[in-house]
Backbone bond lengths (Angstrom), bond angles and torsions (degrees), N, CA, C in turn:
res aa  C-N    CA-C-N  psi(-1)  N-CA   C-N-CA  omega(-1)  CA-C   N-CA-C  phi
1 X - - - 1.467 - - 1.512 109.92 -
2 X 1.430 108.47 142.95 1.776 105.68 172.35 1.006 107.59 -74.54
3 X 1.635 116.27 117.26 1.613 128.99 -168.13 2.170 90.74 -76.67
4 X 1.438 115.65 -38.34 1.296 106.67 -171.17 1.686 121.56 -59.63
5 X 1.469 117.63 -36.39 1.407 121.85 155.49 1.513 106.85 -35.24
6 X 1.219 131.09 -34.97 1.309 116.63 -169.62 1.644 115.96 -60.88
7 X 1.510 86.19 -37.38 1.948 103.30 -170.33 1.441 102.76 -97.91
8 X 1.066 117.22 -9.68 2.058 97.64 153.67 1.232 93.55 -99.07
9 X 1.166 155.20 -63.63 1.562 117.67 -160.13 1.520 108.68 -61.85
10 X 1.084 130.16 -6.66 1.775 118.38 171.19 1.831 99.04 -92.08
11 X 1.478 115.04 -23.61 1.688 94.46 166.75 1.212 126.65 -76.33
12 X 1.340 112.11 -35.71 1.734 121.79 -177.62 1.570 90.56 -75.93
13 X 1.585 140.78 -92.58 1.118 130.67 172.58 1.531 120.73 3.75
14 X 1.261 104.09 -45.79 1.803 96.24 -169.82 1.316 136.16 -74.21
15 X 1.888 104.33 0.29 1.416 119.56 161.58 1.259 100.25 -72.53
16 X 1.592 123.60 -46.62 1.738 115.64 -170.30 1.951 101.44 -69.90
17 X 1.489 123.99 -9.43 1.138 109.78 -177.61 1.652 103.53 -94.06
18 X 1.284 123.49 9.55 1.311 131.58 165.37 1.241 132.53 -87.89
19 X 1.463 119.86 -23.45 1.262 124.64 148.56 1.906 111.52 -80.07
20 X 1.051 112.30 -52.87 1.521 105.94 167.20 1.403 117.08 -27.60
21 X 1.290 106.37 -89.90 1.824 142.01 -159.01 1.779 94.96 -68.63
22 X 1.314 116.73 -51.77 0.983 146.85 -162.46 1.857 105.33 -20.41
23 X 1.325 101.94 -55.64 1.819 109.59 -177.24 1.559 107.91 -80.23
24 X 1.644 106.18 -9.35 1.521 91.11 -179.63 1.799 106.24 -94.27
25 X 1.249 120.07 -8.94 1.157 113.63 -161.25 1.623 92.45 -123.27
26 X 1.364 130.56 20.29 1.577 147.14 147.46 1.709 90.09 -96.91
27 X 0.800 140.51 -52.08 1.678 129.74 -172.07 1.436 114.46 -62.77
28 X 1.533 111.22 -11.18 1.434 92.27 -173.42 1.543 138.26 -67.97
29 X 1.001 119.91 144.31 1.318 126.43 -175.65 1.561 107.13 -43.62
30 X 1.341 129.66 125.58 1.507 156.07 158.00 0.786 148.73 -63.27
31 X 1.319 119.42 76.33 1.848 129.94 -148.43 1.430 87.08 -89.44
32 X 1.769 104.95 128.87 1.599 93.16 176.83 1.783 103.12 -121.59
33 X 1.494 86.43 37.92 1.942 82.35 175.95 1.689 101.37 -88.32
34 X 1.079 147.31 -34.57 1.535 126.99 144.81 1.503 113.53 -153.31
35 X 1.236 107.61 -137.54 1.883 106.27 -166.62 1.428 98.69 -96.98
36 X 1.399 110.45 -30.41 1.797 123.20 -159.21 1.624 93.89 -71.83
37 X 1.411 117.04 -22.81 1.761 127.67 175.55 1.402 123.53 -67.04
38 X 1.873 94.21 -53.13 1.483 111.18 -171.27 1.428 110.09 -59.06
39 X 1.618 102.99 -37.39 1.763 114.00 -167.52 1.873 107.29 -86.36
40 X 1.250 109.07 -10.59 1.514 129.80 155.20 1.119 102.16 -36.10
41 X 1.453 89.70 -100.72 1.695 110.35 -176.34 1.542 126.85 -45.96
42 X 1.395 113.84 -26.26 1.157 92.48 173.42 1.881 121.15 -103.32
43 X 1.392 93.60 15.98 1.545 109.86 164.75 1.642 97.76 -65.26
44 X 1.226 106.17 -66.44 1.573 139.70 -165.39 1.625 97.87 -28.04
45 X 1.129 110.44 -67.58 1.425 133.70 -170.00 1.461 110.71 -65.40
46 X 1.466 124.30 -32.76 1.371 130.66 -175.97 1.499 106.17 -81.87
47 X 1.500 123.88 -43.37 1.474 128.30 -178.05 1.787 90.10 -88.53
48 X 1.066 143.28 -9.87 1.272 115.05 160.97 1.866 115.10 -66.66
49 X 1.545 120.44 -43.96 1.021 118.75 -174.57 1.576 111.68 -63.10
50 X 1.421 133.38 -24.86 1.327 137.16 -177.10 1.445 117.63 -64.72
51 X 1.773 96.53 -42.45 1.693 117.37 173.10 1.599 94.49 -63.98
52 X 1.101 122.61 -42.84 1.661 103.58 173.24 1.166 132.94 -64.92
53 X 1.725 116.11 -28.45 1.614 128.48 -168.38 2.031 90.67 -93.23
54 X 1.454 119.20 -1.94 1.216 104.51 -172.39 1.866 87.06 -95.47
55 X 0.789 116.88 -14.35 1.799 104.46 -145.80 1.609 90.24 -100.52
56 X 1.296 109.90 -19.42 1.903 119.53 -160.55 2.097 81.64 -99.23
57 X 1.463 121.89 -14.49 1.674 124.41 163.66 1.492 88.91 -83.01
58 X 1.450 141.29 -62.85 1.285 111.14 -173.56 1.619 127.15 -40.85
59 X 1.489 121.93 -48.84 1.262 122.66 157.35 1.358 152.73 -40.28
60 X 1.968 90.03 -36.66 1.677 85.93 162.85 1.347 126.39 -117.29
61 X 1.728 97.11 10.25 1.701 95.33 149.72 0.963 127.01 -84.37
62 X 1.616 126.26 -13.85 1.630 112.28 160.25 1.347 115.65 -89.70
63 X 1.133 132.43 29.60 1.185 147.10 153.32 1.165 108.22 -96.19
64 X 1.390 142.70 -49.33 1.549 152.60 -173.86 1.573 93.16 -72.96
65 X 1.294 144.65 -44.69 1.178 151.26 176.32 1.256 137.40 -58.02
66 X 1.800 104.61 -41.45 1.411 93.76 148.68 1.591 122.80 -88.44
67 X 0.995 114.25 -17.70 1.856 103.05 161.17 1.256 106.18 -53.58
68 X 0.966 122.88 -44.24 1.906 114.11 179.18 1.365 106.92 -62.59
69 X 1.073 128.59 -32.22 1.889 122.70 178.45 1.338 95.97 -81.05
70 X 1.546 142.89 -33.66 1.104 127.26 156.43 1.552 140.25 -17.07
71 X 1.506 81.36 -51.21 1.712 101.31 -167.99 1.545 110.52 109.11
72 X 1.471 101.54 -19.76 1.841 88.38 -178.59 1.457 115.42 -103.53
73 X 1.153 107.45 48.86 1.438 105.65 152.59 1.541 138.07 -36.67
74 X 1.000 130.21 -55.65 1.714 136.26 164.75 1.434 121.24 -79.78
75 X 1.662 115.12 -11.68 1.328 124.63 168.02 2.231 95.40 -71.27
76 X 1.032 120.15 -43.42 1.192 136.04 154.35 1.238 117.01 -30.90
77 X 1.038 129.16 -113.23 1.812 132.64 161.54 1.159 114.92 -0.02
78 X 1.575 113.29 -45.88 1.518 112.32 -179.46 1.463 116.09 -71.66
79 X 1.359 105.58 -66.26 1.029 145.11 166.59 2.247 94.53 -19.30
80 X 1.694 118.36 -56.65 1.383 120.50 -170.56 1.647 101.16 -79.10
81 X 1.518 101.05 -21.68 1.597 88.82 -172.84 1.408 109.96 -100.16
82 X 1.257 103.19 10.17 2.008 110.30 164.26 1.324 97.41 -83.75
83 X 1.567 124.91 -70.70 1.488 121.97 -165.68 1.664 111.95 -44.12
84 X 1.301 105.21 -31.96 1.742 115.63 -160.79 1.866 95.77 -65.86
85 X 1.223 96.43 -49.42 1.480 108.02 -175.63 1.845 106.18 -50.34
86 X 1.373 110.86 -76.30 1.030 122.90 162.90 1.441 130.53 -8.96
87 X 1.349 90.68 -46.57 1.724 103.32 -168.03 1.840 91.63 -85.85
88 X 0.885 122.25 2.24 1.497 116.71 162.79 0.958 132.80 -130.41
89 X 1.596 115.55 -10.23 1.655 113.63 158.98 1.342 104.32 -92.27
90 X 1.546 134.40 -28.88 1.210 90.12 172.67 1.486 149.55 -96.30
91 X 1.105 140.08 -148.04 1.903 121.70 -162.38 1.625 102.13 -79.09
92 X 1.543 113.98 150.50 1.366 106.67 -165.84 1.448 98.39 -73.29
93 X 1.437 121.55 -31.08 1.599 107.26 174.88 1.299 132.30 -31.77
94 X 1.163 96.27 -20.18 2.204 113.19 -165.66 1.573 106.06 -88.19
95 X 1.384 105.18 -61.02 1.284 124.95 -173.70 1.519 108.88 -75.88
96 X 1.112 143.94 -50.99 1.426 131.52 160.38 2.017 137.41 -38.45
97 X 2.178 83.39 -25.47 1.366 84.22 -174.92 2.028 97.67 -77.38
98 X 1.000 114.27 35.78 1.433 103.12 -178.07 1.821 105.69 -109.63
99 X 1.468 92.66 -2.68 1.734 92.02 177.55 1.502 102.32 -91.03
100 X 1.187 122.58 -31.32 1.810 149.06 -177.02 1.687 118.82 -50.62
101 X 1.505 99.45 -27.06 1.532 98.40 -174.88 1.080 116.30 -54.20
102 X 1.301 137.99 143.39 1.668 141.46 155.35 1.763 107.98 -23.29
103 X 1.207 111.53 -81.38 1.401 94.42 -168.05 1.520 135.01 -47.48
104 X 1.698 113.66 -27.56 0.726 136.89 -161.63 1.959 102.61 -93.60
105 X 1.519 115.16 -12.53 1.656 134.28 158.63 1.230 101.02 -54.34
106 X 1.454 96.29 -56.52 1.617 112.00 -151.39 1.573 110.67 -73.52
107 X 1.286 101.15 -24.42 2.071 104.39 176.75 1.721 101.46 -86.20
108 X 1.297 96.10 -44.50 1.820 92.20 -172.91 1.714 108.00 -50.39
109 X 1.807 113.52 -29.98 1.189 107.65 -152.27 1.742 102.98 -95.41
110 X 1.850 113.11 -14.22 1.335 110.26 158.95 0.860 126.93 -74.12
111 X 1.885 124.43 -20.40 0.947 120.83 -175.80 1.640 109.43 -82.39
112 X 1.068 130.04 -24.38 1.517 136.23 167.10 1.295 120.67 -45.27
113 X 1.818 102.87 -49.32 0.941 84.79 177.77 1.637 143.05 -95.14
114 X 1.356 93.05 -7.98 2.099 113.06 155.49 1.535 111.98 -57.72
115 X 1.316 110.59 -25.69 1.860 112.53 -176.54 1.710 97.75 -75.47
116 X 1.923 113.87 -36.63 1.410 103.68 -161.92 1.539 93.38 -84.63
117 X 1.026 141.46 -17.39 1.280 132.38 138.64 1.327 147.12 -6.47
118 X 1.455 100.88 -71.09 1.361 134.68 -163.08 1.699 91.68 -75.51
119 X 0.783 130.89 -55.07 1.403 164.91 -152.56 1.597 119.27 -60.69
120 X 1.376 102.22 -25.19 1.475 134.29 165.67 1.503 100.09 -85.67
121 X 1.137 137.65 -26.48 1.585 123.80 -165.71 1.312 92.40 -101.87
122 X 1.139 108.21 165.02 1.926 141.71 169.72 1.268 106.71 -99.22
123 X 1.221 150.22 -34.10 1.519 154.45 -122.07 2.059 91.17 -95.82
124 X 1.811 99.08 170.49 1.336 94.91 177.00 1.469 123.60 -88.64
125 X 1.433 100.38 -18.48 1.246 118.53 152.97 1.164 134.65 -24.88
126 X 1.407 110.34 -66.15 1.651 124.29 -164.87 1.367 95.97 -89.39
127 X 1.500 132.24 -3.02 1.318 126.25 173.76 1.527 98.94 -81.63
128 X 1.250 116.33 -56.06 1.639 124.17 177.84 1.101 103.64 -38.05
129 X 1.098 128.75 -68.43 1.529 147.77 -175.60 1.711 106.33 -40.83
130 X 1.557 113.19 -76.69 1.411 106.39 176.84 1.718 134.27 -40.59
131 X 1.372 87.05 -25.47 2.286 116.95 -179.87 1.440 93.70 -73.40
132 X 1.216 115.11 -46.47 1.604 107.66 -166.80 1.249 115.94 -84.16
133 X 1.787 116.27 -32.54 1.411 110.70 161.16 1.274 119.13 -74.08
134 X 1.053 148.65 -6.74 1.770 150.67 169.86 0.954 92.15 -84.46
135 X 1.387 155.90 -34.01 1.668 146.93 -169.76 1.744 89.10 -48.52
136 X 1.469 98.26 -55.54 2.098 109.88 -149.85 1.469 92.14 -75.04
137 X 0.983 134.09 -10.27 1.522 127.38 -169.24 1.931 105.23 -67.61
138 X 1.192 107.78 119.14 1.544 97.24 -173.84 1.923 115.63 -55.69
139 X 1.221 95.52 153.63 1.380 113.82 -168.56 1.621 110.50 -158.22
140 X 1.238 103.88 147.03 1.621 120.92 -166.33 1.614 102.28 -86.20
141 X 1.284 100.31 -19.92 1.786 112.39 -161.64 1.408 78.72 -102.09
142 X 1.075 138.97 -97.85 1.208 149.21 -157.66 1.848 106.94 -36.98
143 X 1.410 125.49 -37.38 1.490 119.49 149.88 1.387 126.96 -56.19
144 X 1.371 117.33 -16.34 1.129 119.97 -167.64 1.812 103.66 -101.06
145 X 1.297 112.51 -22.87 1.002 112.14 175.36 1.687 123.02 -81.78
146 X 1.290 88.12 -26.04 1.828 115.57 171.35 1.898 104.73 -52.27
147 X 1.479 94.25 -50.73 2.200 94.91 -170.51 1.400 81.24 -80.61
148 X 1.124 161.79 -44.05 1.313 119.81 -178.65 1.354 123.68 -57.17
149 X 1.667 120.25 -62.03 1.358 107.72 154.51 1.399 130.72 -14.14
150 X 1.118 145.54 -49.57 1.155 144.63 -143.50 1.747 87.46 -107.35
151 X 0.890 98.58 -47.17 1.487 78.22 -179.36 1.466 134.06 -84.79
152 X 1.814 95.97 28.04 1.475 95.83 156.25 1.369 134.60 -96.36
153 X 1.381 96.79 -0.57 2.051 128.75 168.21 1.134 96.42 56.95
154 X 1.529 119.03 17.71 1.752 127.31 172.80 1.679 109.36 -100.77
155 X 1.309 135.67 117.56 1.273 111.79 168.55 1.728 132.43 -83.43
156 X 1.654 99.81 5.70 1.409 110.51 173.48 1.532 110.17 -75.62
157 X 2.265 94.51 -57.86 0.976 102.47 172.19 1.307 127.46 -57.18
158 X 1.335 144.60 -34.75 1.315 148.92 153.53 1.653 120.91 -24.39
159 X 1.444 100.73 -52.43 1.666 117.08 -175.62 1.584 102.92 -61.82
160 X 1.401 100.18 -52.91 1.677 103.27 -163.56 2.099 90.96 -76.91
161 X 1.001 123.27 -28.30 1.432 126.08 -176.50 2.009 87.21 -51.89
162 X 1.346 102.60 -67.17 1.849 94.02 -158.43 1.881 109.48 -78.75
163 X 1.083 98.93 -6.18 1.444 115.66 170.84 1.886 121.12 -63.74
164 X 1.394 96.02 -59.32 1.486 109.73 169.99 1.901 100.48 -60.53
165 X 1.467 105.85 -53.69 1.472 102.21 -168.59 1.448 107.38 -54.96
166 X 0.926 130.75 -51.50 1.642 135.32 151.63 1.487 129.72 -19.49
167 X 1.493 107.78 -51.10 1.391 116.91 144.32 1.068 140.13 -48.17
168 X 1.268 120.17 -32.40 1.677 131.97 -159.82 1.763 85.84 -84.44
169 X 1.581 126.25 -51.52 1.380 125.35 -164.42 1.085 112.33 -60.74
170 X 2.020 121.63 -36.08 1.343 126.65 -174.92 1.354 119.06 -30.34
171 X 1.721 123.51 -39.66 1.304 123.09 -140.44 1.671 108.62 -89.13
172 X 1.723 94.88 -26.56 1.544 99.89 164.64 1.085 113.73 -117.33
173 X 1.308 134.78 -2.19 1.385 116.16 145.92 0.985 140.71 -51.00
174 X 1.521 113.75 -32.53 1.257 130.14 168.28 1.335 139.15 -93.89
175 X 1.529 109.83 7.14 1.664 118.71 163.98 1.736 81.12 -106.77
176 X 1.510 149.21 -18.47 1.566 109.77 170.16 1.201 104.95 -73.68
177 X 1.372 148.36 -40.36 1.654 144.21 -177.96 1.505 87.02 -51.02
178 X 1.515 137.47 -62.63 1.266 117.11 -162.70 1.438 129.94 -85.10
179 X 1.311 110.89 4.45 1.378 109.52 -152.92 1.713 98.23 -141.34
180 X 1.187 103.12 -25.20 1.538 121.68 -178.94 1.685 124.14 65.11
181 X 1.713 117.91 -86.38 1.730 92.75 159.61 1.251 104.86 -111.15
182 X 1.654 124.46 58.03 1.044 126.90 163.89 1.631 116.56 -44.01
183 X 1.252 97.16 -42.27 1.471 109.84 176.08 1.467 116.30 -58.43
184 X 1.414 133.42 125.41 1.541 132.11 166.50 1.578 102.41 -64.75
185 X 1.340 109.91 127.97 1.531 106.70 147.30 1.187 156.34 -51.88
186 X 1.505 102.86 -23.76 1.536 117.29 150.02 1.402 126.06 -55.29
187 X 1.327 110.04 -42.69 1.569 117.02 169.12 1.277 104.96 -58.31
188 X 1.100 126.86 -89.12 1.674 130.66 178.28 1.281 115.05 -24.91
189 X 0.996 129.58 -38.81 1.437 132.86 168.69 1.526 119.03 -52.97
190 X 1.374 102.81 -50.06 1.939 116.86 173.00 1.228 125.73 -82.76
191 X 1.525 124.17 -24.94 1.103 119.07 149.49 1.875 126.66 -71.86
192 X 1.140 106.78 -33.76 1.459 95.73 -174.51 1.792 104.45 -70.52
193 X 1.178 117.46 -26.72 1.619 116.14 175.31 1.172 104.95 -52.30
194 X 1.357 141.37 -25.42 1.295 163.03 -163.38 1.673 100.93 -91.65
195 X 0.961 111.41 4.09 2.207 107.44 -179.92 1.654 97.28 -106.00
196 X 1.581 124.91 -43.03 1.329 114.18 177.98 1.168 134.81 -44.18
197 X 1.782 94.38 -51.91 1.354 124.62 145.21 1.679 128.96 -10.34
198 X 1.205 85.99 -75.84 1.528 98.51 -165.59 1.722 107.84 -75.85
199 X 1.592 105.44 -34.28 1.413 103.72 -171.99 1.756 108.80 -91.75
200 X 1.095 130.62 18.68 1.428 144.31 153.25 1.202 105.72 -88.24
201 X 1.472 116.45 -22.43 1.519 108.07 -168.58 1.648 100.20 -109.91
202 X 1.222 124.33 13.40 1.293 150.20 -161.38 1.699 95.24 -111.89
203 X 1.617 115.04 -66.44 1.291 148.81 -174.00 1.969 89.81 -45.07
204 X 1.273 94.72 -75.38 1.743 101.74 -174.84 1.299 129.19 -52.07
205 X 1.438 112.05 -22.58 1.729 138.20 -178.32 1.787 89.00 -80.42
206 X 1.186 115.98 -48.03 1.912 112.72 -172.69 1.353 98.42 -62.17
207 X 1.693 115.16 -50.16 1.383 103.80 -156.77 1.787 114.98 -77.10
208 X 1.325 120.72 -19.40 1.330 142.99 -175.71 1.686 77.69 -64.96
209 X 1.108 99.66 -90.17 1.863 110.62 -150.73 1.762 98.84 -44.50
210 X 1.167 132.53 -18.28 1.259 130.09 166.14 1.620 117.87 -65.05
211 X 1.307 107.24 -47.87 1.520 125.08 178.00 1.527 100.54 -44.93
212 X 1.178 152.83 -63.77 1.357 136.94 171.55 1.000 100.58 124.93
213 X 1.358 126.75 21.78 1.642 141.53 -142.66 1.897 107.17 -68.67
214 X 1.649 110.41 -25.82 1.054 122.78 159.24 1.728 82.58 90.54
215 X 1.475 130.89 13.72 1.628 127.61 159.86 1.287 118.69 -68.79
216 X 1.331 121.38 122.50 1.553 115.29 -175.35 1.567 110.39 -70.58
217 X 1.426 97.81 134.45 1.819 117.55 175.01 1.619 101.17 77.83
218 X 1.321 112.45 -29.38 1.503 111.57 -165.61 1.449 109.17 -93.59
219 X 1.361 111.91 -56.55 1.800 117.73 165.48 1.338 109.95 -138.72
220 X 1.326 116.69 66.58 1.608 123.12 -178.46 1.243 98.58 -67.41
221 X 1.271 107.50 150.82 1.568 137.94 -166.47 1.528 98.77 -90.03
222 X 1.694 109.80 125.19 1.702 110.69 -166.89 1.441 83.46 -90.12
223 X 1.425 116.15 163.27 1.362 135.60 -160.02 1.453 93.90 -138.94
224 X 1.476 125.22 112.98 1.616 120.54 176.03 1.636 106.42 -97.08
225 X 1.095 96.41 136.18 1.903 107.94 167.87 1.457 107.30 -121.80
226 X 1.114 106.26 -173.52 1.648 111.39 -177.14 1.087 112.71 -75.23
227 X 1.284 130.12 -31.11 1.518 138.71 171.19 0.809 130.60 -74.86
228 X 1.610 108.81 -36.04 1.704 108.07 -159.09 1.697 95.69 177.88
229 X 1.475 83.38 154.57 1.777 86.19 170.38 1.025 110.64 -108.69
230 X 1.707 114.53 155.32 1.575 124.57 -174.73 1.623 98.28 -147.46
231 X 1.776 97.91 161.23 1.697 94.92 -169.89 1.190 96.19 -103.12
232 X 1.325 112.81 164.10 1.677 136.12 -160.12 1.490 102.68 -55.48
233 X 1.858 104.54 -53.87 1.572 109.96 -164.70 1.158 95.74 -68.38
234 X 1.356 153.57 -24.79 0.977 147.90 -126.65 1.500 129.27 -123.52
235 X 1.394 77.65 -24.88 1.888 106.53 170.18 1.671 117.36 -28.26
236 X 1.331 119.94 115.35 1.789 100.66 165.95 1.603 97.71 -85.07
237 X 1.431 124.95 145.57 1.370 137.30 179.46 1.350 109.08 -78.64
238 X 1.530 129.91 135.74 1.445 137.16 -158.02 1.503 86.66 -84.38
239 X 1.542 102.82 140.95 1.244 131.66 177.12 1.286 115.28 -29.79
240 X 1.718 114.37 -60.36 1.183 157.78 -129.94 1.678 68.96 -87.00
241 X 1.168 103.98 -77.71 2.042 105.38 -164.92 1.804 108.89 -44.16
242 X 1.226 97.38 -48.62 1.841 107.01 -169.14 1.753 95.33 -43.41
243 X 1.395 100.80 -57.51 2.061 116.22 175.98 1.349 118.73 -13.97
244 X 1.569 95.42 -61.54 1.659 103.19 -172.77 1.592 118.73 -71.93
């Protein structure tokens, strides 16, 4: 999988994580013993949410992983870059009611209330803490970053997949904690039009490399053995052959 897709959809994404995320990471608690503190804490809080988008990659690379012992690996790929599509052509009425479910009320609304918690303390702790509970808070970006993960049927690759994407948001996530609407709204506005964009073009890259197209790096051709499958480009050549 292209691990770099991970870190532009977490840069372009991270205008849409500014209206999201946006009031929780303007709320944060205000250490006013100096600047070297303020920019502390809101480190604190940004690598807490990554430790969340890495651990929620542990999950759906072992999910992506046993589909790969399956055998349907590229039935997969396809399979993430149909839903991906989906989730943007069709009407937002459809696709939004997926933040709406009951259970998913019921976590947002514990998790609120451990954030209004947290929120009272100064410590580095409760900064960690608030980063790691905003990771779980549902998000359209943050699902979207999830089907790529998964469709690296790697759970390393998966981790470092939502890890980097995590990264990519840091850079403006973390001048709005410091800077607040430092950001123009006009900007934010033109870049986030720029995530549909990219994640259709994200969507088509899954479904290609599924196709079996036999394109190197792009849709390399899976190669089955008795053991295990391996991709064409990728093959190390048996000893035995190199010999002759």
């Amino acid at each position: 999988m292209l691990l770099y897709t991970a870190f532009i959809l977490g840069l372009l994404g991270s205008f849409h994580c500014v209206g999201m995320c946006g009031p929780i990471a303007f709320a944060l608690p205000i250490s006013k013993r100096s600047n070297a503190q303020l920019i502390k804490s809101r480190v604190l809080y940004n690598l807490g949410r990554i430790v969340t988008y890495s651990f929620l990659g542990v999950i759906v690379g072992l999910l992506g992983r046993g589909v790969v012992l399956s055998g349907a690996q590229q039935w997969l790929s396809v399979g993430i870059g149909i839903i991906i599509l989906l989730f943007f052509l069709l009407p937002h009425t459809l696709t939004r009611k997926l933040d709406v479910l009951k259970p998913v009320q019921k976590l947002v609304f514990q998790i609120k209330q451990r954030l209004a918690h947290l929120f009272k303390q100064k410590t580095a702790k409760a900064y960690i803490l608030i980063g790691l509970l905003n990771g779980f808070l549902p998000c359209g970006l943050v699902y979207l970053a999830m089907a790529g993960a998964i469709a690296t049927g790697d759970v390393w690759q998966a981790v470092a997949y939502m890890a980097i994407f995590g990264a990519g948001t840091f850079p403006v996530m973390l001048t709005v904690a410091l800077a607040g609407n430092f950001i123009k709204p006009q900007f934010k506005t033109r870049m986030y039009k720029l995530v549909p964009v990219f994640s259709i073009t994200l969507a088509v890259l899954l479904i290609v490399r599924g196709l079996n197209l036999g394109i190197p790096y792009l849709s390399p051709k899976l190669v089955k053995h008795h053991d295990h499958t391996s991709l064409e480009c990728c093959e190390v050549p048996n000893a035995s052959k190199t010999e002759k």
